[in-house]
C-alpha positions in Angstrom: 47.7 -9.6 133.7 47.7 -12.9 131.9 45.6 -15.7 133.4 48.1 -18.6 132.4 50.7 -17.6 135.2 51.5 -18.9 138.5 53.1 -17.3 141.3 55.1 -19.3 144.7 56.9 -17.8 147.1 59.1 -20.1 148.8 62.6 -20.4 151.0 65.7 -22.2 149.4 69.0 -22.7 150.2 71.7 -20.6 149.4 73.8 -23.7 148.8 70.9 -24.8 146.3 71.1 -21.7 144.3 74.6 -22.1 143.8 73.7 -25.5 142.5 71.2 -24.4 139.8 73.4 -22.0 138.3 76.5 -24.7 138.1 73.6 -26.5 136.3 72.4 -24.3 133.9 69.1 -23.9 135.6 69.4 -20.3 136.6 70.0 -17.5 133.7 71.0 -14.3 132.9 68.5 -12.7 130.3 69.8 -10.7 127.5 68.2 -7.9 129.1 69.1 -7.9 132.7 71.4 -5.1 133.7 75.4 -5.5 133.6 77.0 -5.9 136.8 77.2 -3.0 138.7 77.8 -3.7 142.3 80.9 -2.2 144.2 83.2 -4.0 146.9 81.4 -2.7 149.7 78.2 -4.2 148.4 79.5 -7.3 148.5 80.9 -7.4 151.6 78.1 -5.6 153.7 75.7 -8.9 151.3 78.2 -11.1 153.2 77.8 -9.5 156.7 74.4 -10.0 156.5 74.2 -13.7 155.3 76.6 -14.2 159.1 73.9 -11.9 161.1 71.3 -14.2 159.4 69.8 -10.6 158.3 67.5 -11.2 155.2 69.2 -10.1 152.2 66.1 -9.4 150.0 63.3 -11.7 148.0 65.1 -13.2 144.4 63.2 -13.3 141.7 62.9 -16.2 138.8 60.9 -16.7 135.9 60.5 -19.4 133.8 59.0 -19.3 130.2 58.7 -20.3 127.2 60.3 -17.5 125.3 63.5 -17.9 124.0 66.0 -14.9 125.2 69.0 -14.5 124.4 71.4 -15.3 127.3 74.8 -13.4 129.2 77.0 -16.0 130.2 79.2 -14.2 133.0 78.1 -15.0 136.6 80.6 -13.0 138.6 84.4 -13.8 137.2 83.1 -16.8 135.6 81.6 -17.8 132.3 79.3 -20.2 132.5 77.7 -22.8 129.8 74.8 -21.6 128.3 73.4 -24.9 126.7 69.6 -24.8 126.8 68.2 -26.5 130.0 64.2 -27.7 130.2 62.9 -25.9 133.1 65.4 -23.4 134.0 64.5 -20.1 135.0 65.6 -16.1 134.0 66.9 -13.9 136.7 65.0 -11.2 137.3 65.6 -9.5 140.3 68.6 -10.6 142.6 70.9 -11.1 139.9 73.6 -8.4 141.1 72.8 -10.4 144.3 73.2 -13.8 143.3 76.5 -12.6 140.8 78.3 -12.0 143.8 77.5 -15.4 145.3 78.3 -17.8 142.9 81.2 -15.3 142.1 82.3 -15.3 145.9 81.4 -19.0 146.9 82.7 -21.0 144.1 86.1 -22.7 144.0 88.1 -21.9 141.1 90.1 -24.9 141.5 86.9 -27.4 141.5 85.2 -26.2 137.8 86.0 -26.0 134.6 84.5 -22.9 133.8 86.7 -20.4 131.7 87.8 -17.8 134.5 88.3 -14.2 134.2 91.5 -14.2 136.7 91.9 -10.6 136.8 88.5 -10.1 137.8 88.3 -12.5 140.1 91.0 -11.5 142.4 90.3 -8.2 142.3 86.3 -8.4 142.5 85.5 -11.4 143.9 88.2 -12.6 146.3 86.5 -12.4 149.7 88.3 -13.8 152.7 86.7 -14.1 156.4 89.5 -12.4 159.0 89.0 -14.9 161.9 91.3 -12.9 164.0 89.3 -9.9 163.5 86.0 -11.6 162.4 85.7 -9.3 159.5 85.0 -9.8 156.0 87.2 -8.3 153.4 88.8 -7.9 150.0 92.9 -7.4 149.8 95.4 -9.5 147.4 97.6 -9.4 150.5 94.8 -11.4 152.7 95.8 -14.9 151.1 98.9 -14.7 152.9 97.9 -14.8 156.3 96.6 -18.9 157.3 93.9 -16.9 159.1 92.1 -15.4 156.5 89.8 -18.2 155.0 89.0 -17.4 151.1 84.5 -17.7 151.4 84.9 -20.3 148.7 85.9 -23.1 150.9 83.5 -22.2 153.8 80.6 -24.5 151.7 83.1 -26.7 150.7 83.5 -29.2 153.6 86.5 -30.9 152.5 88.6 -27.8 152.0 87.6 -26.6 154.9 88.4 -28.9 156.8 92.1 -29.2 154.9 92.4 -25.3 155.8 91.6 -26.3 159.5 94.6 -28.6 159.2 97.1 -26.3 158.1 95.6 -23.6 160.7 96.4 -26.2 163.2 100.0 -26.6 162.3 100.7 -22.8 162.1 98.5 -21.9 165.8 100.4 -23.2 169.0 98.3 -21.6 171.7 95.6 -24.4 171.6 93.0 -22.0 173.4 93.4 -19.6 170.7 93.1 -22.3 167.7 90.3 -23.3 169.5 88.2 -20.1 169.3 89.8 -19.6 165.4 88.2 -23.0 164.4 85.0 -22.3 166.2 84.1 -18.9 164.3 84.9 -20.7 160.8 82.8 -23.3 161.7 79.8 -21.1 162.6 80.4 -19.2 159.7 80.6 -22.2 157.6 77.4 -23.2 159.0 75.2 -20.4 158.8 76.4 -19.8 154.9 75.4 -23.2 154.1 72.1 -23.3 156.4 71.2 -20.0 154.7 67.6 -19.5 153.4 67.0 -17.3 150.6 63.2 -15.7 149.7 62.2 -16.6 146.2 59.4 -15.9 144.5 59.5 -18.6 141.2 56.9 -17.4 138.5 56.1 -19.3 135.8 54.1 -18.8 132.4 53.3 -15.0 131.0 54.6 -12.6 129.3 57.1 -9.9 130.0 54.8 -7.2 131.1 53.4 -9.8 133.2 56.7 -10.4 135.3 57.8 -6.4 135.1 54.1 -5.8 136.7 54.6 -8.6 139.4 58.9 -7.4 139.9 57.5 -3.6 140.4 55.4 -4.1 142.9 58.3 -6.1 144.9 60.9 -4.1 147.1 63.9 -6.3 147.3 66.9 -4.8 149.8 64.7 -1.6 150.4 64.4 -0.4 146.7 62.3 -0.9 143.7 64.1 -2.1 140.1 65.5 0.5 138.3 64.3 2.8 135.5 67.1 0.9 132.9 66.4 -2.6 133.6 62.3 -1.8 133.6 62.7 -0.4 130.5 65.0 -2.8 128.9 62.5 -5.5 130.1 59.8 -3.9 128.3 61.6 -2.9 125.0 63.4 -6.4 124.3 61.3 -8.9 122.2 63.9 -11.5 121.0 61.5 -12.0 117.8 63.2 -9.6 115.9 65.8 -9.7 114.0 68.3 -7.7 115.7 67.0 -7.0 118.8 66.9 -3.4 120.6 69.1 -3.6 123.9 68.4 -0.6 125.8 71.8 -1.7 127.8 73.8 -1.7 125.0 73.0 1.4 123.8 73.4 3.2 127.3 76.5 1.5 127.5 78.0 2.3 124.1 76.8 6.1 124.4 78.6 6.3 127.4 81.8 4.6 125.7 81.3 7.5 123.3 80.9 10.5 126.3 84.3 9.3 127.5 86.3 11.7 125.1 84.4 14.4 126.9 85.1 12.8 130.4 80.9 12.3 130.6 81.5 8.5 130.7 80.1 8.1 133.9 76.9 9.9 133.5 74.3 8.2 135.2 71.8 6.0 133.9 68.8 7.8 135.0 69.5 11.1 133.7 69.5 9.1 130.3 66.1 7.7 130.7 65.2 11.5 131.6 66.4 12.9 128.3 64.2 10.2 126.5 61.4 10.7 128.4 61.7 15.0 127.9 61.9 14.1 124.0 58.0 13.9 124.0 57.9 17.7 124.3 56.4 17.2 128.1 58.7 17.7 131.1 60.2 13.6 131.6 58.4 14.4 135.2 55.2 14.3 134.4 54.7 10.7 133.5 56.2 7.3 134.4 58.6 5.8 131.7 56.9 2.6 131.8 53.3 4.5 130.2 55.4 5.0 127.5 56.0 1.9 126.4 53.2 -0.5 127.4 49.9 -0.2 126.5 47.2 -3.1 127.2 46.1 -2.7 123.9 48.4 -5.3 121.8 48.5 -3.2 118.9 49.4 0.1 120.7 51.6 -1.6 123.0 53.5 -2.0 119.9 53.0 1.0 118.1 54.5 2.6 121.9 57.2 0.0 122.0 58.6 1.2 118.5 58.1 4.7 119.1 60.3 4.6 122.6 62.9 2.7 120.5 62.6 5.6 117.7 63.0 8.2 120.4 65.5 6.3 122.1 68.3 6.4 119.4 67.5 10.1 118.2 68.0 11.1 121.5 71.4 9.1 122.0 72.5 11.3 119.6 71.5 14.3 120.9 72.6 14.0 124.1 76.2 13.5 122.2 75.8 16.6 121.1 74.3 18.4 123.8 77.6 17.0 125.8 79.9 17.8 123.0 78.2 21.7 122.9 78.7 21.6 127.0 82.5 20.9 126.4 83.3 23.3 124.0 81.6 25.7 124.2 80.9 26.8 128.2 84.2 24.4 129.5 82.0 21.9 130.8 85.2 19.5 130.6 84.0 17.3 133.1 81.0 15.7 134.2 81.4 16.6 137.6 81.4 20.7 136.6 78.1 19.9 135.5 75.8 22.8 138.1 72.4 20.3 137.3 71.5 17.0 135.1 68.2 19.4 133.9 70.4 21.6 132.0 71.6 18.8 130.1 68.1 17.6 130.1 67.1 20.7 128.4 69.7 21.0 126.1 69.6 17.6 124.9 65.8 18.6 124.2 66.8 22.1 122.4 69.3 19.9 119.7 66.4 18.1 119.1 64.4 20.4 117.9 67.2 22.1 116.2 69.3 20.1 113.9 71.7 23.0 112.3 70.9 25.9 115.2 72.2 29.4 113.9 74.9 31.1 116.1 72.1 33.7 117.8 70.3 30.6 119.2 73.8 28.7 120.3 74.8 32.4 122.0 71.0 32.5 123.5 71.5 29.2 124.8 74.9 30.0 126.7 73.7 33.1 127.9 70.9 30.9 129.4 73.4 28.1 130.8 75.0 30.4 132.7 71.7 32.2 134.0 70.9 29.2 135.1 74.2 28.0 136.8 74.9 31.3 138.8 71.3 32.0 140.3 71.0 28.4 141.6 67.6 28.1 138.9 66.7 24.9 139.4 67.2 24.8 142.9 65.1 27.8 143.8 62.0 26.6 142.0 59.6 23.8 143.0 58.3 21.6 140.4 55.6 23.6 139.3 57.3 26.5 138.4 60.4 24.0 136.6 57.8 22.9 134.9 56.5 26.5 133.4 60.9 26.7 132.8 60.2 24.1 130.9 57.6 25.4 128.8 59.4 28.8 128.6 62.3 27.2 127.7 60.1 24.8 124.5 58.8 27.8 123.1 62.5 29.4 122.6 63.1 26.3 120.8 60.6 26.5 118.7 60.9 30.0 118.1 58.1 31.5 120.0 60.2 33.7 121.9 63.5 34.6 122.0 64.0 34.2 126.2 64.6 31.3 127.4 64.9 32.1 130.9 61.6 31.6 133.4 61.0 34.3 135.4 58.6 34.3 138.2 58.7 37.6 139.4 56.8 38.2 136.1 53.5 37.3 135.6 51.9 35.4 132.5 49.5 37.4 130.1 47.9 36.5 126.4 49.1 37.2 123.8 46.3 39.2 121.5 44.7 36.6 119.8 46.7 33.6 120.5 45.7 31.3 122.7 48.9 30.6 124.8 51.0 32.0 127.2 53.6 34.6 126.8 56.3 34.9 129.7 57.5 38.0 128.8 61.0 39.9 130.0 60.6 43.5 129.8 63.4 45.8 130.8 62.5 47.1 134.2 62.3 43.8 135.3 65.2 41.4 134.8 65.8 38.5 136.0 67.3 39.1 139.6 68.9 36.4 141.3 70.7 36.0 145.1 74.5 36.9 146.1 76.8 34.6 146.4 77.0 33.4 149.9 80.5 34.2 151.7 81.2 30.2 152.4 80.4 27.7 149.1 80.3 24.2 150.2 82.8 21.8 147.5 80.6 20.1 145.2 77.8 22.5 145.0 76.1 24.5 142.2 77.6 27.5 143.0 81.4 25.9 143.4 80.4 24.7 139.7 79.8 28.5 139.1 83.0 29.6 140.1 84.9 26.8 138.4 83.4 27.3 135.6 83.9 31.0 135.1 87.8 30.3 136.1 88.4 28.3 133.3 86.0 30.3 130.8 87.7 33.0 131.6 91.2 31.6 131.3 90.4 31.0 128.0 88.9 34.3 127.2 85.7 32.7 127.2 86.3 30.7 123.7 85.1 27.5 122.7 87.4 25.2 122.7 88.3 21.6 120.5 87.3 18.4 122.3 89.8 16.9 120.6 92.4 19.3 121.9 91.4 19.2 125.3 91.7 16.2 127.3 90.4 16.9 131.1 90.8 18.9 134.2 93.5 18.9 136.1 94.3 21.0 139.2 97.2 23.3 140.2 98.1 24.4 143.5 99.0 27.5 144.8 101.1 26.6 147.7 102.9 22.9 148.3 100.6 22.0 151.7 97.2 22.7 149.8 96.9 19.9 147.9 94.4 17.6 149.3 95.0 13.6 148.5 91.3 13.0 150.0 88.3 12.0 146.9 87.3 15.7 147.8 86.6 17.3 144.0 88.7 20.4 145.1 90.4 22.0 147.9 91.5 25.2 149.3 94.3 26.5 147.1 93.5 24.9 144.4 92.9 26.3 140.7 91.4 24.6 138.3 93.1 24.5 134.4 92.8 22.1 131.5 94.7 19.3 130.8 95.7 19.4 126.9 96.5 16.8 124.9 100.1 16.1 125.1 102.0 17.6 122.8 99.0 19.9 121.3 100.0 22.8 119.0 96.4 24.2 120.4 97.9 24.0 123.7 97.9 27.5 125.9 100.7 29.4 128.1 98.8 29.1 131.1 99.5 25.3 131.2 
C-alpha cells in the first residue's frame, strides 16, 4: 500500500453532506456503479435515519487523478465544474444518491431535473397520521403527508405547519401532528454520518482500504471492485466495465436475459481462464504488485472481458433457440450458462455433433438436479470433465461420480470414462415441485420443447413466454412465476408467418 496516503475517520452531518454535493465537492467517479437501489431501500435508509440506527460508514477519496465524472445524483444533474479539494464517492454512493435525491427542494435549485424520475423514485413523504414513510403520487394530496425535502428546510417547514394549521381543527390533534414533524425534522438535520475521508494513493490503494470495510452489513460488489481496478482514465478511450455489462445486457433483452445478474457476468469472465471462476478471487486477476504485471493482468482481464461478452451472447442466443430457454427465469442454474459461455469459447464454428452433445448435456443436467447434488469438489471435476469435451478429449461431457477416475495408458491425465453398464442414474421426480425450482424449470422446459417438437426455434420470431390457463379461477395475479393450471406457451411476434397453431 502506498506510503503517501492518509486515512481519518470522522462523523459529519447529514445536512453537510448535502451541502458538499450542491457544491461540487462530492463526485461520482466514472467508475462507480449506476444506481441501483429500489423503493424499499430507500425508505427502510429513511426509517433508520428517524430510529437514529447507523446507516453504514461513507467512503470519500480525494486525489489527484483526473476521472472522468457522472453527473446524476438521484433525479438531478448536477454541475460538474472541477472543484480543488473535492472528493470521489466510493462507497455510500447508492446511499448518499437517495439523500440528496430525497432531501433537496426542486423548487430552491437550478439543477436540470429529471421530473419523471423524481416523482416516481424520489418523492418521499412522512405520513404524520400514520408516522410512516412512503412513496405514492397520490400522497401530495393529503396536508398531512410532508414531502422529506422541506423537513431540513426550516422555512418551508414551517410554511407547511401553517397551512396544516388551517386544515386541523381539533387543536390536540394538530398539536401531536406538529410535534412528530418537528422531531423528525430534527433528528434528519442533527444526523451524523461515519466517514472515512482518504486522501493521496492510488486506486488499488482505496479498493484495498474499501474491501476491507463492511458498510450496511456487506462488502462492495464484484462489478464495482472490478471496474475500480480496470479504469485508468490515461487512456484514450477508457475501458468501463459498467458500460459494457450494461450494454450486453441491452443486447440480452431480445432474448428476455436483460436482467441477468451482474455476478454471473463476472463468473463467465473469471471461467474464461480455463479454471473453474471458483477457485480464485477476481481481484488476483487483475492486480499484481508488480507495476509491470499489474498491467500486463489489467489488459489481459480487459482482453477476456470483451471475448467473453460475446460469448455469453451466444451462449444465450444457443439457450433460446435451441433448448426454449425463452426466458431468463427458465434458466435450471447460472453454471450452465457458465459452462456454455466457456464451451463457445473454445469453439468458434462448433459442428452439429458437438451443439447435439451439448443439448443432450443441458438437459442431463437440468432433470437430475447436477449441480445441486454435488459439492464443490466434485463441480469442480464437472468442470474438468466438461473442458476436456471442449477440447476434444472426450466425447462425454457429463460428470459422473458413481464412476471412478483411471489413466489413460500413457497419458498423464484423467479419463472419466462412461461405459455402458453404468450410466448416469439420477433421482425421481418428487410428487410435489416447489414453483421456481430446478425441477419446475424441468418440466417447463420439456412443455414447451415438446410443443414444438423439440425444434430450435428463431429469436427473432419468438418474442417471450406467456401463460395460458386451463380454467378461468387458476390464474394467479400474485409475482408467483407460475400457478396451478397454468401452461406455459410462446409469445410470437405479432403477426409472424413462423407463428404456430397452438398459439
Amino acid at each position: 500500500m502506498s506510503h503517501s496516503l492518509s486515512i481519518e475517520p470522522k462523523l459529519s452531518r447529514l445536512i453537510r453532506l448535502i451541502e458538499l454535493i450542491e457544491k461540487g465537492k462530492v463526485k461520482i467517479p466514472a467508475f462507480q456503479r449506476d444506481f441501483i437501489w429500489s423503493n424499499k431501500q430507500k425508505l427502510e435508509l429513511f426509517d433508520s435515519i428517524q430510529l437514529g440506527y447507523p446507516i453504514g460508514t461513507i467512503l470519500l477519496w480525494k486525489s489527484e487523478i483526473d476521472f472522468k465524472i457522472h453527473q446524476e445524483f438521484g433525479p438531478y444533474t448536477v454541475d460538474t465544474v472541477s472543484n480543488a479539494g473535492f472528493f470521489y464517492i466510493l462507497d455510500g454512493f447508492q446511499r448518499l444518491s437517495t439523500l440528496f435525491g430525497c432531501l433537496t427542494n426542486p423548487e430552491k435549485v437550478d439543477y436540470k431535473i429529471d421530473e419523471s424520475k423524481l416523482k416516481r423514485e424520489f418523492n418521499i413523504y412522512y405520513d404524520l397520521e400514520r408516522e410512516v414513510f412512503n412513496i405514492s403520487r397520490v400522497a401530495a394530496s393529503e396536508i398531512t403527508n410532508i414531502p422529506v425535502c422541506l423537513l431540513i428546510d426550516t422555512y418551508a417547514f414551517g410554511e407547511r405547519m401553517d397551512a396544516l394549521r388551517s386544515k386541523i381543527t381539533d387543536k390536540n390533534h394538530l398539536k401531536r401532528l406538529i410535534e412528530r414533524g418537528r422531531v423528525l425534522s430534527s433528528n434528519i438535520i442533527d444526523y451524523n454520518i461515519s466517514l472515512i475521508e482518504i486522501e493521496g494513493g492510488t486506486i488499488q490503494d482505496a479498493v484495498e482500504i474499501f474491501s476491507r470495510i463492511n458498510s450496511m452489513g456487506s462488502k462492495m460488489s464484484a462489478d464495482w471492485m472490478t471496474a475500480a481496478l480496470t479504469h485508468n482514465e490515461e487512456d484514450a478511450n477508457p475501458f468501463n466495465l459498467g458500460q459494457s455489462i450494461n450494454q450486453l445486457l441491452e443486447a440480452l433483452k431480445i432474448y428476455n436475459f436483460g436482467d441477468l445478474k451482474r455476478d454471473v457476468i463476472l463468473q463467465c469472465i473469471q471461467n474464461s481462464y480455463d479454471k473453474i471462476y471458483f477457485d480464485y478471487k477476481i481481484e488476483d486477476l487483475i492486480k499484481d504488485k508488480d507495476k509491470v504485471k499489474n498491467q500486463k493482468k489489467k489488459t489481459l482481464f480487459i482482453e477476456k472481458t470483451i471475448q467473453t461478452v460475446e460469448n455469453i451472447k451466444r451462449a444465450i442466443q444457443f439457450l433460446f433457440e435451441e433448448l426454449l430457454v425463452i426466458d431468463r427465469r427458465l434458466l435450471p442454474y447460472h453454471n450452465q450458462l457458465i459452462f456454455i459461455t466457456y464451451f463457445f469459447q473454445e469453439n468458434k464454428q462448433p459442428s452439429r455433433a458437438q451443439l447435439d452433445k451439448l443439448k443432450e448435456w443441458f438437459w442431463i443436467t437440468t432433470y437430475s438436479n447436477y449441480f445441486t447434488i454435488y459439492s464443490l469438489s466434485k463441480i469442480r471435476l464437472a468442470y474438468n470433465q466438461f473442458r476436456d469435451f471442449v477440447h476434444g478429449k472426450t466425447n462425454n461431457p457429463v460428470f459422473n461420480d458413481k464412476i471412478k477416475p483411471s489413466f489413460v495408458p500413457n497419458q498423464d491425465e484423467l479419463f472419466y470414462g462412461d461405459p455402458p453398464d453404468r450410466r448416469f442414474e439420477t433421482a425421481p421426480f418428487p410428487k410435489t415441485i416447489l414453483l421456481g425450482s430446478v425441477r419446475c424449470c424441468a418440466l417447463l422446459l420439456f412443455l414447451l420443447n415438446h410443443s414444438n417438437d423439440f425444434q430450435p426455434v428463431d429469436a427473432n420470431e419468438v418474442d417471450g413466454l406467456h401463460l395460458a390457463y386451463l380454467f378461468a379461477d387458476s390464474k394467479d395475479e400474485s409475482d408467483r412465476f407460475l400457478s396451478e393450471g397454468a401452461i406455459p406457451m410462446m409469445h410470437y411476434v405479432q403477426n409472424n408467418p413462423f407463428k404456430k397453431s397452438m398459439d
